[in-house]
C-alpha positions in Angstrom: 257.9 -87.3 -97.5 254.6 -85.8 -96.1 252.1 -84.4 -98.5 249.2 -82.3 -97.5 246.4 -81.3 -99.4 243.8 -78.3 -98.3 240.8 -77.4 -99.4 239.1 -74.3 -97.7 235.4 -74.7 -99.0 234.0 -72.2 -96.6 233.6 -68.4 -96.6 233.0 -67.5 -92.8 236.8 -67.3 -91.7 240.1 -66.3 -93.4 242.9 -68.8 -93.3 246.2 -69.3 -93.8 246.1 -72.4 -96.1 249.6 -72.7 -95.9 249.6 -72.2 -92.3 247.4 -75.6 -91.9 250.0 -77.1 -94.3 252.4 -76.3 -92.3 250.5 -77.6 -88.5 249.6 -81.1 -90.0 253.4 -81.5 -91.1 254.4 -80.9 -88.0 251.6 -82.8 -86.3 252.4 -86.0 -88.4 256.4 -85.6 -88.1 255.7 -86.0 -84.1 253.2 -88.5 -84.7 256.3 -90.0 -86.4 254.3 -90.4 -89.6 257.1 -89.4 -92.0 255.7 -90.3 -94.9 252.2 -89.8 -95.3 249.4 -87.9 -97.0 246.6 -86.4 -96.0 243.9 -84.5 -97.2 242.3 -81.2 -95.2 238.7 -80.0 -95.9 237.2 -76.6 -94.2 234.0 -76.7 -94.4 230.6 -75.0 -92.8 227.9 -76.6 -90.5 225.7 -77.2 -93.2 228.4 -79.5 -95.0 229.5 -81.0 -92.4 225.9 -82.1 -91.1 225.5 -83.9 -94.4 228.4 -86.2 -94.1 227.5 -86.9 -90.3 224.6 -87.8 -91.5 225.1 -89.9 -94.3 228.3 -91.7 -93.3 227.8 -91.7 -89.0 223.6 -91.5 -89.6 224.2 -88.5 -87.0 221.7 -85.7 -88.6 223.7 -82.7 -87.0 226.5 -80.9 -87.2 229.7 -81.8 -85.6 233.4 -79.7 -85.5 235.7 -82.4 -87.1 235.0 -86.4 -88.5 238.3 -88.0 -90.0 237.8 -90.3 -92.3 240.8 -93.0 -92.4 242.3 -94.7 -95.3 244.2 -96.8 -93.2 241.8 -99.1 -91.0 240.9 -103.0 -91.6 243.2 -105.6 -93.3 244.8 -104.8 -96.7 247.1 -103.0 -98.3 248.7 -99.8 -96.0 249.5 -97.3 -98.3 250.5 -93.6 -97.7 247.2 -92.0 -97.9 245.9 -91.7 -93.8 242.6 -89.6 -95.2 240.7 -87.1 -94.6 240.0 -84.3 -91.7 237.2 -82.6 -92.6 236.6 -79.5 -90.1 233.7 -77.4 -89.5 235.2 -73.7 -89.7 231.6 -72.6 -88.2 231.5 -75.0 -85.3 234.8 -74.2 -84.7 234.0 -70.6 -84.5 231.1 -70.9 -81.9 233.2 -73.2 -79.7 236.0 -70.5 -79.7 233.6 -67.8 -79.1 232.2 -70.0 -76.0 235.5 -70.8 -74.6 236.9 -67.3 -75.2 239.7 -68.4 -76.9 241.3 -67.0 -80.9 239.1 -69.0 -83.8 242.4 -69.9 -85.2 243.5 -71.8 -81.9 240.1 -73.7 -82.1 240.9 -74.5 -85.3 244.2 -75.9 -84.8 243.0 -78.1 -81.9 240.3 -79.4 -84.2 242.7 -80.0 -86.9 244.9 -82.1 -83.9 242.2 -84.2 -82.6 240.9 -85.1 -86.4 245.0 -86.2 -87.4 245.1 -88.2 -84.3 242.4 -90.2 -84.9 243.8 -90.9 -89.1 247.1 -91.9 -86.7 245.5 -94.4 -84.3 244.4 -92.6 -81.3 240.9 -93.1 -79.9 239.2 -91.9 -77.1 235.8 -93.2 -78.1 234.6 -96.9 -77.0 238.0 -97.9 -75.5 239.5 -98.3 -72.2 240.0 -94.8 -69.8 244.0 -95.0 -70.5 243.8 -95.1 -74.1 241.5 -92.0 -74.0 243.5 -90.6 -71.8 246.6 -91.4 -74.4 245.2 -89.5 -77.1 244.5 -86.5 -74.3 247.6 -86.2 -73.9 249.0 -86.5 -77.3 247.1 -83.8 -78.1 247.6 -81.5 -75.3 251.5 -82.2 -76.4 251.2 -81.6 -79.1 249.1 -77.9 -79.3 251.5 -76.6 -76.7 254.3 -77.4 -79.4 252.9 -75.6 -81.8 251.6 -72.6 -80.0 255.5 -72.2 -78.8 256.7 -72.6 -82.7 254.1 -70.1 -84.1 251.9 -67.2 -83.0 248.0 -67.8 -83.4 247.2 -64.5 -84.6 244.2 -64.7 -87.5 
């Protein structure tokens, strides 16, 4: 069974909490992660600056940082953790590319479930960033065909 949990603790965008519900589901059924939880935080610039800061030592902002349960030895439980994802960064980025805030939001919310499921593109050889590339590619053209991306 997959269990989501979202918290929207920002005021610059409307969204469908249910709607994110719904995406990571189906993002962690195709990452064949049947029986997980996760945990979803929306979040401003300002917020997410602090915990790049204090837990990267990065003092900016950034669009998404996942925060896994689920690395180093020990006990795998069904907790992956957290995607916390800057609604405001995501809202410039969309703006620059042209593209619906919504879909931005979505392909943040990919990458950041991705990373909880063991895909890297940082620090590792070409083909396994490439890998996750492509995952995630598959992945948003899977959901854009199940679901318009209307605000």
């Amino acid at each position: 069974m997959i269990s989501v949990d979202v918290q929207d603790l920002q005021d610059l965008l409307q969204i469908d909490i249910d709607r994110i519900e719904r995406w990571s589901e189906e993002i962690l059924t195709r990452l064949d992660k049947k029986s997980a939880e996760l945990s979803i935080v929306l979040v401003d610039d300002k917020y997410i600056q602090q915990l790049n800061q204090n837990y990267l030592g990065k003092n900016r902002p950034t669009n998404v940082i996942s925060f896994p349960q689920q690395e180093g030895p020990g006990p795998q439980g069904r907790h992956l953790g957290d995607v916390v994802l800057s609604v405001e960064s995501a809202l410039h980025e969309a703006e620059d590319a042209l593209m619906p805030p919504i879909q931005r939001v979505l392909q943040l919310l990919i990458h950041g479930i991705c990373h909880l499921s063991g895909y890297n593109h940082e620090g590792v050889p070409q083909a396994q960033a490439t890998r996750m590339q492509k995952k995630e590619e598959d992945l948003f053209t899977t959901l854009m065909q199940n679901e318009p991306l209307t605000v």
